[in-house]
N, C-alpha and C positions, 0 to 999 in steps of 0.2 A: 801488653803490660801496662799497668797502670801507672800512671803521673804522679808525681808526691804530690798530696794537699800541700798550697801556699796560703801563708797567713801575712798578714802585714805587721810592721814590728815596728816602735817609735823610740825614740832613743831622745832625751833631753841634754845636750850641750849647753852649759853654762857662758853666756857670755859676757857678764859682769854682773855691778850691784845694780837693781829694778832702779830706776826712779822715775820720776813721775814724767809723766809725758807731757808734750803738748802740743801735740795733733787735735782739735775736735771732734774729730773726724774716727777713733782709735778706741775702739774697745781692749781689756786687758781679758784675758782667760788668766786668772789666777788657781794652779796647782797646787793639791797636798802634797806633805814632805815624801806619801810614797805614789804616789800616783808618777806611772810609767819606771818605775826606781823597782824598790822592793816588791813594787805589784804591776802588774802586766792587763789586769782584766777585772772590770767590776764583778758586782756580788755574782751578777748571772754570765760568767764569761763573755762579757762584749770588749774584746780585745780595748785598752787605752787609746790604741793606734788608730780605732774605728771610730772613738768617741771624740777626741780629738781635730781627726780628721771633718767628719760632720760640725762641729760644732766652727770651727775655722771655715766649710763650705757655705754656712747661714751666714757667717757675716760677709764675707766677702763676697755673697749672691745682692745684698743690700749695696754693696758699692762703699763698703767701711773697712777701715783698716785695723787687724789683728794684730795685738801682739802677746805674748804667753810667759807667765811669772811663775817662778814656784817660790812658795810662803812655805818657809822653813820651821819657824818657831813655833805653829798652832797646827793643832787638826781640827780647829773647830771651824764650819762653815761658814757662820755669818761674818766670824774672825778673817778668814780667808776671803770672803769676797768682798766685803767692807773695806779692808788693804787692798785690793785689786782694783777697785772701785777709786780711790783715793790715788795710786800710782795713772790712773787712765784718762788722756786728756781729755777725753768725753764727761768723765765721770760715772762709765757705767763699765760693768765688769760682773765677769761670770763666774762663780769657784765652783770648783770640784771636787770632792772626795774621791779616795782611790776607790771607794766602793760603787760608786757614780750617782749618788748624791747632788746637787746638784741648785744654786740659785743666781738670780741676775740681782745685782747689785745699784745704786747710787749711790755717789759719795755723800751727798745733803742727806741723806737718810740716817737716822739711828742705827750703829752694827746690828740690833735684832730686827731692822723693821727691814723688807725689804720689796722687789718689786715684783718678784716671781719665785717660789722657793718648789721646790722638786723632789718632796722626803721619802718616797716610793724607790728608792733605785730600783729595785727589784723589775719597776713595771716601767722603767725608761730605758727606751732603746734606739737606734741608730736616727729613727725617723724624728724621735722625739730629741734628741739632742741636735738635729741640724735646723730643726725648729728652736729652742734656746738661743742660739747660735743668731740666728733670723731675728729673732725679740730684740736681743741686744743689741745688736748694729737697728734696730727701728728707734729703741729707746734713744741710741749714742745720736741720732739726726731729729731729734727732738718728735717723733711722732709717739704717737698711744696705742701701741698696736693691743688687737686683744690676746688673753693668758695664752698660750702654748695649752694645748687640750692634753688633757694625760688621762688614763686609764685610773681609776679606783677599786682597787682591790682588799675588802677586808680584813681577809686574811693571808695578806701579804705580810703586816707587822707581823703576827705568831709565827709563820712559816716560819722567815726571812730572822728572824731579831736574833737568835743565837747565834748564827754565822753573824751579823752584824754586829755584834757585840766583841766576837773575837777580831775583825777585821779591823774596828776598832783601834781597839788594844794595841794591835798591831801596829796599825799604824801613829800609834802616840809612841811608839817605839822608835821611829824614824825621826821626830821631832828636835832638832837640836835649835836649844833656848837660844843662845850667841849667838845664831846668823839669823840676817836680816833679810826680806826676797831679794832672790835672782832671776834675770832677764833671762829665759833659756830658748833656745834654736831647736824646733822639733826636726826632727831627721828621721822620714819615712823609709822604711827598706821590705823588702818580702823578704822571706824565709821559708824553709822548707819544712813543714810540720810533721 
């Protein structure tokens, strides 16, 4: 008889309102309002749980301390990592789209300029977000590491854009204007698929 497939599952607990750190030492992973919430898995099902987890293993493989935001009032990236960026004693911080979207941030930077930006989600996957992960605790100890390598796929935007488009949508749906980030406690669990 066969085994149930087990999947890992994250679950975000709110632990109060974000504020700015001040460790040097502290990267922020700043989250969209649906990421792990209303959506469970980027554009190409890579569980949240997976991406998450990878991207908290780069830094803490660096010897830097993680903590994780969710930025409630935006889904726009540079918005969301610019805030992350800004709450993180380092001053560097990583956002996320629920779709898995993805850039490394400094706070001395312009919200559009940034240090690393990852607009393929499509073609990022576990190895390339534990690398992200890596950048950022290098950036947060003052080194220069080089870009995180990614795949270029042409026809990844035509494929990918209409699910992108609605995913979106979606999640501008989860957006509530009046709240300001929260600190949240990721809580891994398996489950039975």
């Amino acid at each position: 008889m066969a085994t149930p497939a087990t999947e890992r599952t994250v679950s975000l607990r709110e632990t109060g309102p974000a504020e700015r750190g001040s460790r040097p030492d502290e990267v922020v992973i700043a989250l969209s309002p649906a990421f792990a919430g209303e959506f469970t898995k980027t554009i190409v099902d890579l569980p949240h749980a997976e991406v998450l987890r990878q991207l908290l293993a780069g830094i803490e493989e660096q010897g830097v301390t993680a903590r994780v935001v969710r930025v409630r009032d935006t889904a726009d990236l540079a918005a969301i990592s610019h805030l992350g960026a800004k709450l993180s004693g380092s001053g560097i911080a990583v956002g996320v789209l629920s779709r898995g979207t993805a850039m490394i941030h400094q706070k001395d930077l312009p919200r559009l300029s940034n240090l690393e930006l990852f607009p393929q989600s499509p073609l990022l996957d576990a190895e390339v977000f534990r690398k992200i992960g890596s950048n950022a605790a290098r950036y947060a100890k003052g080194e220069s590491p080089e870009p995180v390598p990614t795949r270029n796929d042409q026809m990844a935007r035509p494929r990918w854009q209409a699910k992108a488009a609605l995913l979106h949508l979606k999640e501008f749906d989860c957006i509530e204007a009046d709240r300001g980030p929260v600190e949240v406690k990721p809580v891994f669990e398996l489950s039975h698929a």
